[in-house]
C-alpha positions as CSV (number, residue, x, y, z in Angstrom):
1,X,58.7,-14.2,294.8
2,X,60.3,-16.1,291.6
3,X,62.7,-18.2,292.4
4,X,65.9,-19.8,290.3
5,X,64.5,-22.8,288.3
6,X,66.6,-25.8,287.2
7,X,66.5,-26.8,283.3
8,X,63.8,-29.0,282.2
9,X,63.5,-32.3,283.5
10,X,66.0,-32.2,286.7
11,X,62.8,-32.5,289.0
12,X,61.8,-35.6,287.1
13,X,64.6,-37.3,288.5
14,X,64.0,-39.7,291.3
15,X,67.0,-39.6,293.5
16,X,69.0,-42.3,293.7
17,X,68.9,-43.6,297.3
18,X,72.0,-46.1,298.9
19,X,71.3,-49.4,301.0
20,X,70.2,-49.0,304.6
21,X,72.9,-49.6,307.6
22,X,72.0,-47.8,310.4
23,X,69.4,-48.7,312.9
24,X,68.6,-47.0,316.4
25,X,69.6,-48.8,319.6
26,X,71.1,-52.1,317.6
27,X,74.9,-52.5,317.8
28,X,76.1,-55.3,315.8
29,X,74.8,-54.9,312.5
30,X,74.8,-57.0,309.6
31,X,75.3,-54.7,306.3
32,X,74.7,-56.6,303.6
33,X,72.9,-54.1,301.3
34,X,75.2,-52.1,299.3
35,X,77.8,-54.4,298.4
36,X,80.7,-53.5,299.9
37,X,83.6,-55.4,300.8
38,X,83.0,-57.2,304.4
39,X,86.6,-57.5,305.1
40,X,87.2,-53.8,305.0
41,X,90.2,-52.5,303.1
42,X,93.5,-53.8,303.0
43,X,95.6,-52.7,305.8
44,X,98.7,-51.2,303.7
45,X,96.1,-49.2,302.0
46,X,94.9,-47.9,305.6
47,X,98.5,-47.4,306.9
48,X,99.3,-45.4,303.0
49,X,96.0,-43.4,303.9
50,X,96.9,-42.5,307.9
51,X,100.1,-41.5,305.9
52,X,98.8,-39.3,303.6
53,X,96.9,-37.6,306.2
54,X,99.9,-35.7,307.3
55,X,99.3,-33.5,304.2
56,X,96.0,-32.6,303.8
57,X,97.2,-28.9,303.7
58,X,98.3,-30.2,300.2
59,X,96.7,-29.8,297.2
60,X,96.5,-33.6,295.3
61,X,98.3,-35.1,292.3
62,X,95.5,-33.8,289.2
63,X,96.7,-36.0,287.7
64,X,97.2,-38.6,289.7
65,X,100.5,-39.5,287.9
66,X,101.5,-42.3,290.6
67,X,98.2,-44.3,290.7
68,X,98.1,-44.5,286.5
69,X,101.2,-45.7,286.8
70,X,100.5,-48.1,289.3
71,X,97.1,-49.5,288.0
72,X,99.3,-49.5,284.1
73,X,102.2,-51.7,285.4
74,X,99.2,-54.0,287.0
75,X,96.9,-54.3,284.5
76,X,99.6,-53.9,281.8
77,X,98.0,-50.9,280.0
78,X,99.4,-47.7,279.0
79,X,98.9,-45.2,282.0
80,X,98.2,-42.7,279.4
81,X,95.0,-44.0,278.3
82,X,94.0,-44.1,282.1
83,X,92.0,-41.3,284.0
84,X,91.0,-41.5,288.0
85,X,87.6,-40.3,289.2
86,X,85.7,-39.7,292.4
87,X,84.7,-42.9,291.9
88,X,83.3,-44.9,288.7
89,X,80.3,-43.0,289.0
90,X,82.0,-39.2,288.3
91,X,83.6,-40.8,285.2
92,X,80.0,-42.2,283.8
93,X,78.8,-38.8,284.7
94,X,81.8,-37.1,283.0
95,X,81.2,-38.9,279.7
96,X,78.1,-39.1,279.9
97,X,77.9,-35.0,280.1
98,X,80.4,-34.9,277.6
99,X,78.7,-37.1,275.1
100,X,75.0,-36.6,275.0
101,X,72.8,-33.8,275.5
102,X,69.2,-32.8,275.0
103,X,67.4,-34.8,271.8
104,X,70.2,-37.4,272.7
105,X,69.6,-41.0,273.6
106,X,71.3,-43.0,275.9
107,X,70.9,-47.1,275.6
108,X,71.1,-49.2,278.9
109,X,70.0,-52.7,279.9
110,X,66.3,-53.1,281.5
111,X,68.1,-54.0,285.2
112,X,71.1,-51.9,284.6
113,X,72.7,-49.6,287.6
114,X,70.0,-47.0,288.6
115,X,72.5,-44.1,287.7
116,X,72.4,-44.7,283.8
117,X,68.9,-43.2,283.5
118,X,69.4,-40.7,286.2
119,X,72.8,-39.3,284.2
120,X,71.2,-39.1,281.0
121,X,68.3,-37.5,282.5
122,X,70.5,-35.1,284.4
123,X,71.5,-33.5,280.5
124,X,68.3,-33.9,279.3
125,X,68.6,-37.0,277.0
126,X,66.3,-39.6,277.0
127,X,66.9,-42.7,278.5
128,X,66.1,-45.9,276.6
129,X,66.1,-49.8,278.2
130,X,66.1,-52.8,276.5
131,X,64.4,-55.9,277.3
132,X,66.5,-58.4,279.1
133,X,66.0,-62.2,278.8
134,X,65.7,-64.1,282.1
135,X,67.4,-61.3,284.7
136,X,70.1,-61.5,281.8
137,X,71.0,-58.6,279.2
138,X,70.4,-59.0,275.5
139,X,72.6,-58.4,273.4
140,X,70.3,-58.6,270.4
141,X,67.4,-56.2,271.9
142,X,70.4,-53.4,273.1
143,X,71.5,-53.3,269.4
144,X,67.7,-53.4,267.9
145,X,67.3,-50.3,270.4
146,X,70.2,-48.4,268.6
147,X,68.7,-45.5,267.0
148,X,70.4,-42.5,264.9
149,X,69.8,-39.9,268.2
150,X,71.6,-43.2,270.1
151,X,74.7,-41.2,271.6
152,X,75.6,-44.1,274.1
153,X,75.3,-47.1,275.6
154,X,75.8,-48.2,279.2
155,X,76.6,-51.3,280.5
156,X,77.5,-53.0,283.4
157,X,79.2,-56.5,283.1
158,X,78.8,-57.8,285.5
159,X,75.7,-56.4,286.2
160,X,74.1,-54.7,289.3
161,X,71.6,-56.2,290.8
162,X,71.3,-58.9,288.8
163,X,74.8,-60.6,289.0
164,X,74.5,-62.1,285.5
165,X,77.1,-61.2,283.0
166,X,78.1,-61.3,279.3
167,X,80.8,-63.5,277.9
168,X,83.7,-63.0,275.6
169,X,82.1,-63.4,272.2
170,X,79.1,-61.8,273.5
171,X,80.7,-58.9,274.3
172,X,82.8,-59.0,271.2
173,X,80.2,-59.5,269.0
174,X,77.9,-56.1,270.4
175,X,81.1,-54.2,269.8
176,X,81.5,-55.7,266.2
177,X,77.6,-54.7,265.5
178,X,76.8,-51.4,267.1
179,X,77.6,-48.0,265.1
180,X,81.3,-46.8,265.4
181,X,79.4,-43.2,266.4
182,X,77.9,-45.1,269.6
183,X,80.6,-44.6,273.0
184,X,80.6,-47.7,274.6
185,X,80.8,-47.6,278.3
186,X,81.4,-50.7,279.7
187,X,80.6,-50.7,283.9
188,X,83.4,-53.3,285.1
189,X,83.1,-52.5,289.1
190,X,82.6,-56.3,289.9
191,X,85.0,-58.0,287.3
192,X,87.8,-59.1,289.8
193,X,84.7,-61.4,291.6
194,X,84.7,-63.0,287.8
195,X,85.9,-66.6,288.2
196,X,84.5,-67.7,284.6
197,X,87.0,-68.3,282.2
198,X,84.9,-66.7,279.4
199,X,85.1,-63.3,280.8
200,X,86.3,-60.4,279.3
201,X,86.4,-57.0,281.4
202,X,86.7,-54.9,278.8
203,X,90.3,-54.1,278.0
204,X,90.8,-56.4,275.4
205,X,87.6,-54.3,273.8
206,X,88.8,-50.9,274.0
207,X,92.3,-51.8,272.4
208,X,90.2,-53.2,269.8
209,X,87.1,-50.5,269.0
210,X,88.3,-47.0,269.9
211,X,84.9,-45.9,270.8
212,X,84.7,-48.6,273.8
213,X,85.6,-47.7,277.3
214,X,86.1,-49.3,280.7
215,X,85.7,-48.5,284.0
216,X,86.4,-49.7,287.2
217,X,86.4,-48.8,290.5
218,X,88.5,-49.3,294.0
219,X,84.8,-49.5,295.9
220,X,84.2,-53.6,296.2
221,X,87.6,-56.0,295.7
222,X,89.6,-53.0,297.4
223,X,86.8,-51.9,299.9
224,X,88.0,-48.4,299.8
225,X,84.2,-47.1,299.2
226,X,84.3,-44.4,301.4
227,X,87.5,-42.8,299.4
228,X,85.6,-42.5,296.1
229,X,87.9,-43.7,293.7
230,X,87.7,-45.4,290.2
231,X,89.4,-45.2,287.2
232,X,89.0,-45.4,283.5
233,X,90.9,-47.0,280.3
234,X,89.7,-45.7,277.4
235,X,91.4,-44.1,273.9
236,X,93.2,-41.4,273.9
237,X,90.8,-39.3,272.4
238,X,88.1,-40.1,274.8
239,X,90.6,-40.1,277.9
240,X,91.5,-36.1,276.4
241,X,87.6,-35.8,276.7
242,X,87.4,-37.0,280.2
243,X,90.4,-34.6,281.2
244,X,88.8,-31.3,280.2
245,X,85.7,-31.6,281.9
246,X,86.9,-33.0,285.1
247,X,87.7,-30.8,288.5
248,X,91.6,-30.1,288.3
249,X,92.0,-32.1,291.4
250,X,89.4,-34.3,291.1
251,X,90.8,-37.3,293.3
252,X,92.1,-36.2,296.7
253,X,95.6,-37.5,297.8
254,X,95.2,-40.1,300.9
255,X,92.6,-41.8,298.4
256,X,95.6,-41.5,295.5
257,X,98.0,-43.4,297.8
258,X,95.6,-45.9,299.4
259,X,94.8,-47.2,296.2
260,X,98.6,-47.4,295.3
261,X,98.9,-49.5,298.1
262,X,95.4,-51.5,297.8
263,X,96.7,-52.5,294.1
264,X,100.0,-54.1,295.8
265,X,98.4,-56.1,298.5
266,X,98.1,-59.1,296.3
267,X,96.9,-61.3,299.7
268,X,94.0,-59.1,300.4
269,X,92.3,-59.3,297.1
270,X,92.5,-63.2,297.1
271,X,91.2,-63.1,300.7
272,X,88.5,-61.8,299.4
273,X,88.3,-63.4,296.2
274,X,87.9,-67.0,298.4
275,X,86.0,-65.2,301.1
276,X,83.0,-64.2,298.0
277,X,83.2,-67.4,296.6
278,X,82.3,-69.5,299.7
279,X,79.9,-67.1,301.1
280,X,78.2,-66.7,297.8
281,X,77.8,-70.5,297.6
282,X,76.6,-71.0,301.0
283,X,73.9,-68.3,300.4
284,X,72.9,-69.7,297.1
285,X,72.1,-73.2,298.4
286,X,70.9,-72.3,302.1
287,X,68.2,-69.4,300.6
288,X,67.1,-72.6,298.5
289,X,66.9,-75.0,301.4
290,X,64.5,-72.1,302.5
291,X,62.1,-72.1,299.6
292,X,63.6,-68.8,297.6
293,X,65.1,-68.3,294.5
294,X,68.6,-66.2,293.8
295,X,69.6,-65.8,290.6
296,X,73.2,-67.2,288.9
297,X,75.4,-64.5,290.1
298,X,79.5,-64.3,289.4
299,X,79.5,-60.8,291.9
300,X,79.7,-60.1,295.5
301,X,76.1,-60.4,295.7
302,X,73.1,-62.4,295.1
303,X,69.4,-61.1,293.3
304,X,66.7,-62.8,295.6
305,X,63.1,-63.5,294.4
306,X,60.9,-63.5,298.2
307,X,57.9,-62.7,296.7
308,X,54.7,-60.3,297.3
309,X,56.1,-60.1,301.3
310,X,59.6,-59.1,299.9
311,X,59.6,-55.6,301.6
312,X,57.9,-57.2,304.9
313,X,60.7,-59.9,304.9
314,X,63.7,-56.7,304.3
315,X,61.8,-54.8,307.4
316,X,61.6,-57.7,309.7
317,X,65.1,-58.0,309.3
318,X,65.9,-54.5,309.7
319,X,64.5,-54.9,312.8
320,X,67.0,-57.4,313.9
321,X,70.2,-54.9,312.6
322,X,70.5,-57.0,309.3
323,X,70.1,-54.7,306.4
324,X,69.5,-56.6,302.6
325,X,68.3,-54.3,299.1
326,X,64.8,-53.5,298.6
327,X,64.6,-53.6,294.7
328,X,61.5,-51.6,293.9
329,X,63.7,-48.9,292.4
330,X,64.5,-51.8,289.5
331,X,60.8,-52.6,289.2
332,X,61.8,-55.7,290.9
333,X,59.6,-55.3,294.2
334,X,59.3,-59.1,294.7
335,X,63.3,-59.1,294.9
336,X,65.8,-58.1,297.4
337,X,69.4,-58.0,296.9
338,X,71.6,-59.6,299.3
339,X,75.4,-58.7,299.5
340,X,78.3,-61.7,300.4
341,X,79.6,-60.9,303.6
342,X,81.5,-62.7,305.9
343,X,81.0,-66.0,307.4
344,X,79.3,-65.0,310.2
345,X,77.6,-62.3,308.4
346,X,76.1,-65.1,306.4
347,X,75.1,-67.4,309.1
348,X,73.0,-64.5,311.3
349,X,71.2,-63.9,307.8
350,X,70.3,-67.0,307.1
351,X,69.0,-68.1,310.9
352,X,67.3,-64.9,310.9
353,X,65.6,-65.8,307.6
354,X,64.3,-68.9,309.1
355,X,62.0,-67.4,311.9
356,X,60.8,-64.1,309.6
């Protein structure tokens, strides 16, 4: 019997497939796989959720008129030029929907997040990676890779997995060079980990080049990754783009008002701000007392080269309820990813590492 067949291409796709954090008959687990905040959320943005719960026979905000106005006044940007998403990753399927199609290519760096490819597939463009230099991306090889069927580009500063990231004047300079024609996304879930003075997260861009756009997302600093939220800041001719093609009530209410109050909680976000900082240090020079190498990393995380017994090392570990990255999706098999947690978090890893 013939049955319905998706378009061309869909079963190509390899899913994409989140960090492990579940493991039978172990209770106190260590989940430092997919990068989430180990502090949890901040407490006025549970006690604004638990609040909002009273109305859930309520249809949202579609707009979400109170958090653009909130994340405006904060970030001093024109809540206009704002749109909220199910997360970062609706809006970079949004636009990426929007703005590229079959014959289309969409430009990414080598290591870049695993659902570039996959949303460019997804509308039947082709995906294209550029070399990277050293884990780090290149500017030079993403604009040699610009092409006239080049529809986008997609990138993540800083990046994930690798935690490297591109500076003011490089950033400045790739939007100087690449075509007017090209939308610019730029990926800017990690910037408030970003302690480098010659960081730019991308505002300062799209006020200047009206074919750039940033996202961010309320998923790490706020640790509100279970509510799907993220947001946009983008033109206004790009942010009218955005609004046709998204569900009318596309962000659901208690996430609307958690991150109205996760914005305000000024304490929390420097709590973990220091808390990254410190763990990400003591990581970084314990894994080398152990013989392995991380890379440079400004995020909440840390790209680990173990070697050919990566995987065995990430299993043996699972074993003990501490859950790290397996990076074979990357084409990095001989790396695993480890997310900053908290002290303690840290410190079983680390002893742990020493008998495996």
């Amino acid at each position: 019997m013939a049955q319905p067949l998706p378009r061309p291409g869909i079963l190509d796709i390899k899913p994409y497939i989140g960090g492990e954090g579940r493991v039978e008959g172990i209770t106190h687990l260590v989940r430092l796989a997919s990068n989430e905040n180990a502090l949890g959320c901040s407490p006025k943005a549970r006690e604004a959720y638990l609040k909002a719960a009273l109305d859930l026979h309520r249809y949202p905000d579609g707009a979400a008129a109170e958090l653009r106005a909130a994340l405006g006044k904060t970030c001093d940007m024109n809540p206009d030029r704002i749109v909220c998403g199910s997360g970062s990753e609706e809006l970079i399927s949004l636009l990426v929907r929007s703005y590229a199609g079959v014959g289309d290519e969409v430009l990414f760096s080598q290591y870049g997040f695993l659902m570039y490819p996959i949303c460019a597939k997804a509308v039947g463009a082709t995906p294209v990676a550029a070399p990277e230099k050293d884990f780090r991306t290149d500017v030079d090889a993403l604009l040699k890779a610009v092409t006239p069927k080049t529809k986008m580009l997609l990138l993540a500063n800083p990046n994930n997995p690798t935690g490297s990231y591109l500076n003011r004047a490089e950033m400045k300079r790739l939007c100087e060079k690449l075509p007017s024609s090209v939308l610019l996304l730029i990926d800017s879930a990690y910037a408030e980990f970003v302690q480098e003075k010659d960081y730019e997260d991308g505002r300062a861009l799209v006020d200047a080049h009206p074919n750039a756009v940033m996202l961010r997302t309320f998923s790490k600093i706020h640790g509100l990754a279970a509510l799907r939220l993220g947001w946009g800041y983008c033109s206004p001719e790009v942010a009218g783009v955005i609004n046709r093609v998204r569900g009318a009530f596309n962000v659901n209410a208690p996430a609307q008002a958690a991150g109205v109050a996760a914005l305000a909680d000024k304490d929390f976000i420097k709590k973990t701000i220091d808390m990254t900082a410190a763990g990400r240090a003591y990581l970084s020079e314990n894994l080398k007392k152990l013989g392995w190498q991380p890379l440079p990393s400004v995020g909440n995380f840390l790209l680990v080269h173990f070697g050919p017994k990566a995987e065995e090392i990430r299993l043996k570990l699972k074993d003990k309820g501490i859950f790290i990255r397996q990076m074979g999706a990357y084409n990095l098999p001989e790396h695993l990813r480890v997310t900053v947690g908290t002290a303690d978090d840290n410190a079983r890893l680390i002893e742990a590492l020493k008998s495996v």
